[in-house]
Each structure stands twice: as structure tokens, then as C-alpha cells.
C-alpha positions as CSV (number, residue, x, y, z in Angstrom):
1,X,110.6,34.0,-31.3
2,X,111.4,30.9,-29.6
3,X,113.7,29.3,-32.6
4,X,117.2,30.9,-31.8
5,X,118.2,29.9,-35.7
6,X,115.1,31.8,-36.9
7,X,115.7,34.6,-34.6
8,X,119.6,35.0,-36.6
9,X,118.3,34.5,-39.7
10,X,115.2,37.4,-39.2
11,X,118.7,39.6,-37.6
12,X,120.6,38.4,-40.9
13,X,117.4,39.0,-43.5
14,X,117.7,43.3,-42.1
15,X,121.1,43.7,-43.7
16,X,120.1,43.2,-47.2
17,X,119.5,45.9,-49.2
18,X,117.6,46.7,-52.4
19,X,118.8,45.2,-55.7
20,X,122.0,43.5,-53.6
21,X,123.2,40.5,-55.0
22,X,123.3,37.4,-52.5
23,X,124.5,34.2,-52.1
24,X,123.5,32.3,-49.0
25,X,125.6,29.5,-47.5
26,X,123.7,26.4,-46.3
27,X,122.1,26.3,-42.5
28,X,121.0,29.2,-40.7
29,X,121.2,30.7,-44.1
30,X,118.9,29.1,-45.9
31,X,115.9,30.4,-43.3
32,X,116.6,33.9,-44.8
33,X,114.6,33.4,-47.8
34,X,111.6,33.3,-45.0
35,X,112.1,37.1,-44.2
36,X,113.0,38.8,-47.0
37,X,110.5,41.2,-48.9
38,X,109.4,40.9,-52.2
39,X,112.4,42.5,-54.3
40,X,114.4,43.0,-51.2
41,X,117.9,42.0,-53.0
42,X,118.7,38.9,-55.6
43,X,119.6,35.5,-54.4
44,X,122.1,33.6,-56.3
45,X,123.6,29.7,-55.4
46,X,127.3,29.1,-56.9
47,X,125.7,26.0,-59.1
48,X,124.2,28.6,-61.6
49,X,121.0,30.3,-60.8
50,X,120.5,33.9,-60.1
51,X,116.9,34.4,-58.9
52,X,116.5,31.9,-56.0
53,X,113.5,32.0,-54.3
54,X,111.9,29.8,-51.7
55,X,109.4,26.9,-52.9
56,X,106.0,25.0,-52.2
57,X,106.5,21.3,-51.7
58,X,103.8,21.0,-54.4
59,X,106.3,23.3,-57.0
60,X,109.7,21.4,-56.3
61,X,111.4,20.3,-59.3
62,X,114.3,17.8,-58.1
63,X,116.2,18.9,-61.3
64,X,116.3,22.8,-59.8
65,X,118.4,22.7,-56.0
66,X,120.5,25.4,-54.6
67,X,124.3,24.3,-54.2
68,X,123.3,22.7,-50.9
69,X,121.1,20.5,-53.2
70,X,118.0,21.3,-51.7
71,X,115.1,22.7,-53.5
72,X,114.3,26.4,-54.5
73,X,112.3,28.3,-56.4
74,X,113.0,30.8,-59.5
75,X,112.1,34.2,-59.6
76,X,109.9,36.3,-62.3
77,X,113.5,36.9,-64.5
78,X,115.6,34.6,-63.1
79,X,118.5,33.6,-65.3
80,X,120.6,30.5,-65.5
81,X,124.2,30.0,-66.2
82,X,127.3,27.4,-65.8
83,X,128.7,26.8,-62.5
84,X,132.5,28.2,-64.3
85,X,130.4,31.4,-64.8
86,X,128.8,31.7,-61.1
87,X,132.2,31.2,-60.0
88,X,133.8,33.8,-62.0
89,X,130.9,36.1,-61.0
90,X,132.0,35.7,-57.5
91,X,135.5,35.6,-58.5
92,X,135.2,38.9,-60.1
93,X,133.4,40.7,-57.4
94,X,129.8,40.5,-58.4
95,X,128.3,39.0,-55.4
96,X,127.7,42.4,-53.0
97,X,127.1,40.3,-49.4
98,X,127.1,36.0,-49.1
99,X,126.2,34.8,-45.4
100,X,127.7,31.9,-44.7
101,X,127.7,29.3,-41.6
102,X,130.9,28.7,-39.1
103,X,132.1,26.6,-36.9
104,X,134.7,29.0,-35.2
105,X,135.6,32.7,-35.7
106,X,138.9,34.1,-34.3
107,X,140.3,37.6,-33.2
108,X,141.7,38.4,-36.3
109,X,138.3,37.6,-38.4
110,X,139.2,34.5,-39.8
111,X,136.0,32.0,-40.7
112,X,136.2,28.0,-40.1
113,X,133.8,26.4,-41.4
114,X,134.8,23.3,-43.8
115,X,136.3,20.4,-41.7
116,X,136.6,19.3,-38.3
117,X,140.1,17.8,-37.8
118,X,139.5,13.8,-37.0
119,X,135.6,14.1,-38.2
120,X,134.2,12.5,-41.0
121,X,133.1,16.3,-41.9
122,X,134.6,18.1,-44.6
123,X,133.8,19.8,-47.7
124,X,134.6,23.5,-48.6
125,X,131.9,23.7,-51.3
126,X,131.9,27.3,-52.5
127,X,132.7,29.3,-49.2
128,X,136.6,29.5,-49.9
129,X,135.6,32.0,-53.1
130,X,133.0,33.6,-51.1
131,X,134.9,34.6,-48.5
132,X,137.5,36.0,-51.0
133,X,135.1,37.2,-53.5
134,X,132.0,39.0,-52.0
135,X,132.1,42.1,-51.0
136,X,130.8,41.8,-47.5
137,X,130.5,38.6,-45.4
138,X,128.0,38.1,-43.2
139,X,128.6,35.1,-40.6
140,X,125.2,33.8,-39.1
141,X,125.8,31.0,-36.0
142,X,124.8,29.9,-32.8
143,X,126.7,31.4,-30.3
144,X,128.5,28.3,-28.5
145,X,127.9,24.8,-29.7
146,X,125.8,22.2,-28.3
147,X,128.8,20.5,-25.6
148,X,129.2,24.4,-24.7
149,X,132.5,25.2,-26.2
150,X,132.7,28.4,-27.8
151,X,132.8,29.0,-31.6
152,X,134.3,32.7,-31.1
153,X,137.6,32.0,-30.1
154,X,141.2,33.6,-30.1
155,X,142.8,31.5,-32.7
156,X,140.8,28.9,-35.1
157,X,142.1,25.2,-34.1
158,X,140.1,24.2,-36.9
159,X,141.4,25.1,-40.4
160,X,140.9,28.1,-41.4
161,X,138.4,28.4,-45.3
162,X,140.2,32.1,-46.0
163,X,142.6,34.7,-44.5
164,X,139.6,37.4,-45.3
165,X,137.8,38.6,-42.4
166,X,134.3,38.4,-41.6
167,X,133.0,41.9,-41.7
168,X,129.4,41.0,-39.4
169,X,129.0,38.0,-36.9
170,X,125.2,37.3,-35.6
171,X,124.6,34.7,-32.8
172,X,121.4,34.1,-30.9
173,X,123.3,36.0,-28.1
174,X,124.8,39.1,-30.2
175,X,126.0,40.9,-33.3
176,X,129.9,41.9,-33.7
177,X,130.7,44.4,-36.8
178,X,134.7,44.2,-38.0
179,X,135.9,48.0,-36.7
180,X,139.5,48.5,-38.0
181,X,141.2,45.9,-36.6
182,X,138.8,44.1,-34.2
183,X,135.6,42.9,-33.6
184,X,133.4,45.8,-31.9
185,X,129.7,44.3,-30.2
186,X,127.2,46.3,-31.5
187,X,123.9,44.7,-30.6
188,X,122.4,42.3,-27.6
189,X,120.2,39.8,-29.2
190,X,116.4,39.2,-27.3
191,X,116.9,39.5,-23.6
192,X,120.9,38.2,-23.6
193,X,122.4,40.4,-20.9
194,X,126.2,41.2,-21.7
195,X,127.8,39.2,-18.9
196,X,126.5,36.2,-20.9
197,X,128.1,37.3,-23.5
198,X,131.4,38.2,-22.1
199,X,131.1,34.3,-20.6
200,X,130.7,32.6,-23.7
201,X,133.0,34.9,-26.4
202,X,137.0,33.9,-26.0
203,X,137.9,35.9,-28.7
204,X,138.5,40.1,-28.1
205,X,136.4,42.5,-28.9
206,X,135.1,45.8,-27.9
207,X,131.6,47.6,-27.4
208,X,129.8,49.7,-29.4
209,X,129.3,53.1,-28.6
210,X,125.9,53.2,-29.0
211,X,125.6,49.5,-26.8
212,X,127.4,51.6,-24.1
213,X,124.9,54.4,-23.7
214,X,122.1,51.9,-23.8
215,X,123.4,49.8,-21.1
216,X,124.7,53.2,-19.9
217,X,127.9,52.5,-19.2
């Protein structure tokens, strides 16, 4: 797979299990939809719709949009609801797993991913409850970003969205689970070879057991 954002979001689509409620943040995300089995898990958007589902350009109804305002579909049994409710359903726990986009992770599992400091980019949209309110959070991103700086860094110099960590990270390079109190690398993505890794990752982490006896170390 050639498309290194496709190739996270097919990595992303495996951790989603059966009758799992999930909301899905807007980028990378939003090509999960593309992977997912029929009944796989329950897609919900923070503007009031559980039962997302992707759409034909022929079925869009401009009046239906995901909280990213782009179109989606509805599934057989969606419902709808007021955005006060979606947020108290996340609020309250109800969302098992949202994956969201970042523009920097740190050591301690703190997410940026709402402004850049002296950018015209901001807007926290719904990821501050997320991050507090799901009960996992998956972070889906490229691994460095296009001038080469890295994204997985020590300490966030962009502000932080929450003080909750990020329980998964998946790159085009690699997959980092939340073990205790660090990152641990579980997975090489494609062909990545873990010196690349190592290269382009400032913040600490540790490897996986099972990554060690493949790469017998």
C-alpha cells in the first residue's frame, strides 16, 4: 500500500471491536470507514449522529455531515440526537475508543493537536472531551512532518488539548501502546527498520517483548 495515511488508517480500522462505540476525529481518521466490516463497531460524530457510515457522491445530503462537516452516510438504525446529548454521551463515558489526529505527542502521553502557536490554525472542536471522555484513545499520524521535524517529542511545545494520555500511537513507521508509565513500541509498520525509528522518535519509549524476539534481540 503505497498511501502511508491509508496504510495507518487500515493499522487503526484492526483495533475496533464488535458493537464498540466510535468516534473518529477528522484526517487520517476519516479513511477508517474504508476498512471496517459490516457491523464491525458503531460510528458516532460529536454533532449528533450515531450510525455514521461512509457515502456515494450520488447519496450526499449536504444537510447530513460529520463534525468535520463533510459528508456521511447513516446506517440501517442510526439514531439522531442534539449535539448537548452527544456531548454528554462522551462526557459520561459512552464512547468505548475515539481516534483522533496530532500534531505532537510527548513522553508523558500528552496529545497536541488544536493550535499551532503564531499559525492561523486553531480550533479544539470536540477532541478536548474525547480525550477526557472515551475510554481508549487511539492517536493515528504521520510519523514526522513534512519539514522533518518530529511529532513524538519529549515535551509538547505546542499546547497541550488534555493532560489524559494516549493509550495507542500509529505512524506510517510504527505502533507505541501506553505500558504503565511509558510508551512501549510494539509493532514496525511495512518494511520501517527500527534504527529509522529510533532516528525520527525524540520522545522515550521502550520495546515490546514480542518486537524483541522478532528482531531477535
Amino acid at each position: 500500500m503505497g498511501d502511508s495515511k491509508e496504510l495507518i488508517a487500515k493499522r487503526a480500522s484492526e483495533e475496533l471491536g464488535p458493537d464498540s462505540i466510535v468516534n473518529l476525529g477528522i484526517g487520517i481518521p476519516t479513511l477508517i470507514p474504508n476498512y471496517l466490516d459490516e457491523n464491525q463497531c458503531e460510528l458516532h460524530t460529536e454533532n449528533g449522529l450515531l450510525g455514521v457510515t461512509s457515502v456515494e457522491d450520488e447519496e450526499v445530503d449536504p444537510l447530513r455531515v460529520n463534525a468535520g462537516k463533510l459528508p456521511v452516510g447513516e446506517s440501517i438504525g442510526a439514531s439522531y440526537f442534539h449535539s448537548a446529548d452527544s456531548f454528554a454521551m462522551i462526557r459520561g463515558g459512552h464512547v468505548d475508543v475515539a481516534i483522533l489526529g496530532a500534531l505532537q505527542v510527548d513522553s508523558n502521553g500528552h496529545v497536541a493537536n488544536w493550535a499551532i502557536p503564531g499559525k492561523d490554525i486553531i480550533g479544539v472542536g470536540g477532541a478536548m472531551d474525547l480525550l477526557v471522555g472515551a475510554k481508549k484513545i487511539i492517536i493515528t499520524t504521520q510519523h514526522v512532518s513534512k519539514d522533518g521535524s518530529h511529532k513524538l517529542v519529549d515535551e509538547c511545545s505546542y499546547p497541550i488539548t488534555s493532560t489524559r494520555v494516549a493509550d495507542m500511537i500509529i505512524t506510517d513507521l510504527a505502533v507505541f501502546e501506553w505500558k504503565d508509565d511509558g510508551y512501549e513500541l510494539i509493532e514496525l509498520m511495512g518494511d520501517t527498520e527500527l534504527d529509522e525509528v529510533r532516528e525520527k522518535t525524540s520522545f522515550k519509549f521502550q520495546l515490546g517483548e514480542e518486537l524483541q524476539r522478532s528482531l531477535s534481540l
